[in-house]
C-alpha beads as a LAMMPS data file, in Angstrom:
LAMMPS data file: protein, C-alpha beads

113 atoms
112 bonds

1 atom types
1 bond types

-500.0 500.0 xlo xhi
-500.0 500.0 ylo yhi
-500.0 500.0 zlo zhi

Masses

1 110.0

Atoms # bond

1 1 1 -382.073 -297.911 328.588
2 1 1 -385.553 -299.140 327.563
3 1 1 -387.255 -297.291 324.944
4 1 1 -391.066 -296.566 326.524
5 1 1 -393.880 -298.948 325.622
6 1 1 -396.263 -295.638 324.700
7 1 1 -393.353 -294.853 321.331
8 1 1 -393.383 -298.090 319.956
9 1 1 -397.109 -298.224 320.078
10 1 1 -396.863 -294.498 318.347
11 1 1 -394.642 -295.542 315.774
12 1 1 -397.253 -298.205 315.020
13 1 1 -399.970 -295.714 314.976
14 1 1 -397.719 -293.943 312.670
15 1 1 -397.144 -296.288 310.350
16 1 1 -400.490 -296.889 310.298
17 1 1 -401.079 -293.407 309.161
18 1 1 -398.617 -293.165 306.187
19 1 1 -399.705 -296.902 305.184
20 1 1 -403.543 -295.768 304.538
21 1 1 -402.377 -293.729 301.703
22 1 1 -401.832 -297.138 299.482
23 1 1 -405.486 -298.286 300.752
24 1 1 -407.005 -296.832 297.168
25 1 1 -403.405 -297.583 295.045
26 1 1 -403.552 -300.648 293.263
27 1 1 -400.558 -302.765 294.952
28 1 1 -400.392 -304.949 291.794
29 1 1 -399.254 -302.301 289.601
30 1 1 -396.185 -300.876 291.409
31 1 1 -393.098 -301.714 289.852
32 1 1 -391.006 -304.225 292.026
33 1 1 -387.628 -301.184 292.441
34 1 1 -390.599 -298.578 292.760
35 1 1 -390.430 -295.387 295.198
36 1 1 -393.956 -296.389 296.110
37 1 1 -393.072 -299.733 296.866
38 1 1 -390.127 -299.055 298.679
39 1 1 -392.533 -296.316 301.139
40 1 1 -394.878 -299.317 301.643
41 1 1 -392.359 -302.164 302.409
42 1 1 -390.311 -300.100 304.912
43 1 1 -393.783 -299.330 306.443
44 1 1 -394.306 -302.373 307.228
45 1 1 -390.983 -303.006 308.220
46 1 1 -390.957 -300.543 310.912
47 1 1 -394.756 -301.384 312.205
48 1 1 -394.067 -305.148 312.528
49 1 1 -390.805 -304.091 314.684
50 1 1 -392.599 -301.969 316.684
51 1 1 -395.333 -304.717 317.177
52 1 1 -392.903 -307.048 318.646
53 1 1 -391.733 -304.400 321.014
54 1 1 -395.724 -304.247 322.935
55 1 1 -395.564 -305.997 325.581
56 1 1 -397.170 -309.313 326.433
57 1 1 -400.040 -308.590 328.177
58 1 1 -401.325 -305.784 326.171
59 1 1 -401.410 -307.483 323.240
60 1 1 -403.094 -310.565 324.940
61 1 1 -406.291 -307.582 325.569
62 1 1 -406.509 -307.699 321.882
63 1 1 -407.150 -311.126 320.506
64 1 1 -409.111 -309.705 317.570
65 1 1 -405.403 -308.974 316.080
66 1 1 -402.817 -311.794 314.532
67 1 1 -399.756 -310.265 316.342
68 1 1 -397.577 -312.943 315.003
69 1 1 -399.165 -311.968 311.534
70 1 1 -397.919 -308.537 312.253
71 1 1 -394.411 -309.800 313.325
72 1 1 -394.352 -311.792 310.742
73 1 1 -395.122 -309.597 307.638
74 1 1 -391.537 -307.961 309.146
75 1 1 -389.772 -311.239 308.692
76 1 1 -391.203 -311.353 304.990
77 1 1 -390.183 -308.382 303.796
78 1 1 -386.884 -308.633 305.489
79 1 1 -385.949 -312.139 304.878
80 1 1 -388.344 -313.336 302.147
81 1 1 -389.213 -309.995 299.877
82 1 1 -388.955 -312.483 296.784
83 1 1 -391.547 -314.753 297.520
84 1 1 -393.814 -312.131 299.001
85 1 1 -396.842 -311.868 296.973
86 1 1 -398.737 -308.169 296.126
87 1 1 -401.833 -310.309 296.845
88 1 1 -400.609 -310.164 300.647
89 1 1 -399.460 -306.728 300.888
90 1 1 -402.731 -305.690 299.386
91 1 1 -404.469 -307.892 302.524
92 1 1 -402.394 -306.140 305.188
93 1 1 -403.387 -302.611 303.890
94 1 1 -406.909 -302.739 303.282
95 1 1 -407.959 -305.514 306.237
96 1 1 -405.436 -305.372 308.945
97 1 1 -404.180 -301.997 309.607
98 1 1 -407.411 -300.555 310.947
99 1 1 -408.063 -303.092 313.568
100 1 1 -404.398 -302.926 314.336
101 1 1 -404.653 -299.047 314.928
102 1 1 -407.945 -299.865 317.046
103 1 1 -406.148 -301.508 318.997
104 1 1 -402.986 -299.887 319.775
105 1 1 -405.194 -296.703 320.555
106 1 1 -407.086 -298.435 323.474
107 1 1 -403.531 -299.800 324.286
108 1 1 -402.338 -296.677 324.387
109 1 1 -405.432 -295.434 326.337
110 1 1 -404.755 -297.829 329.202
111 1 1 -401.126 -296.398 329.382
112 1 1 -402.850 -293.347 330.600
113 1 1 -404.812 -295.109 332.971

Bonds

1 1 1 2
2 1 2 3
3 1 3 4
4 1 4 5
5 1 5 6
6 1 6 7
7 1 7 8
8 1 8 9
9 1 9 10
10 1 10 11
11 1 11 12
12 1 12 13
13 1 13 14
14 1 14 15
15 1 15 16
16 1 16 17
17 1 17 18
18 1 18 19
19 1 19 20
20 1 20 21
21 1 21 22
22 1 22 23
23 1 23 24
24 1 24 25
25 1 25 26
26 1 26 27
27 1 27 28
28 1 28 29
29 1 29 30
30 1 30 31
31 1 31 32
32 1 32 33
33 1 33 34
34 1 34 35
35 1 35 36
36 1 36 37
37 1 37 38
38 1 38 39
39 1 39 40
40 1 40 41
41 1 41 42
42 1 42 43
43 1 43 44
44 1 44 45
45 1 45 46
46 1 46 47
47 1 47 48
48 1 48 49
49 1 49 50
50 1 50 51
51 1 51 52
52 1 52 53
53 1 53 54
54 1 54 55
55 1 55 56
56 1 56 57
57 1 57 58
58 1 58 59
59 1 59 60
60 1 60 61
61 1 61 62
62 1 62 63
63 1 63 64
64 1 64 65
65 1 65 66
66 1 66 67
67 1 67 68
68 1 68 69
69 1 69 70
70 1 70 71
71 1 71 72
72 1 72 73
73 1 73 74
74 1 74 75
75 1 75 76
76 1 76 77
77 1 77 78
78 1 78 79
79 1 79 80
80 1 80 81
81 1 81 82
82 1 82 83
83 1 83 84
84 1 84 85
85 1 85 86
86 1 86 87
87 1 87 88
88 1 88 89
89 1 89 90
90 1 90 91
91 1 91 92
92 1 92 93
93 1 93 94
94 1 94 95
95 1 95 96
96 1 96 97
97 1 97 98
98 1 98 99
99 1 99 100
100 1 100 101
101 1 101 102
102 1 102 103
103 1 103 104
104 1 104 105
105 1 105 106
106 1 106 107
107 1 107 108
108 1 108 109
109 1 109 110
110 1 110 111
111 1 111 112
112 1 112 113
């Protein structure tokens, strides 16, 4: 059985939520084995999966986001945590996670519809 469209875009929302608390944390200074760090990357994990679950056409409403960006920062972390740079963590959570929420709140708007 399918998991529904309308909890994947909630877990995104969700993430979302627990991912603004490292907006004001400097991503630079957390240790690489850090608790903090650890919160963050699984974050992210869990966000970008729940990205790739949206389907098709919803996403293609909202151009403004990089949805392979957001699938992608998944692959990163999973496959490539030691090359991934603080620099782009630190872009993801200050730039990208409010037009990202944005957008899966008019997505999940239109489920309503």
């Amino acid at each position: 059985m399918r998991r529904a469209t309308r909890l994947y875009a909630q877990d995104v929302l969700d993430r979302i939520e627990r991912l603004r608390a490292f907006a004001n944390i400097d991503i630079h200074a957390l240790p690489p084995l850090s608790d903090q760090r650890a919160i963050l990357e699984r974050n992210l994990e869990v966000l970008s999966e729940a990205s790739r679950n949206l389907p098709v056409e919803l996403k293609q409403a909202h151009p403004q986001v990089n949805w392979r960006g957001v699938a992608d920062i998944g692959n990163a972390l999973r496959h490539g945590y030691h090359n991934l740079r603080d620099s782009t963590l630190e872009e993801v959570v200050r730039l990208h996670l409010e037009p990202l929420a944005a957008a899966v709140t008019d997505m999940l708007e239109t489920l309503d519809e």
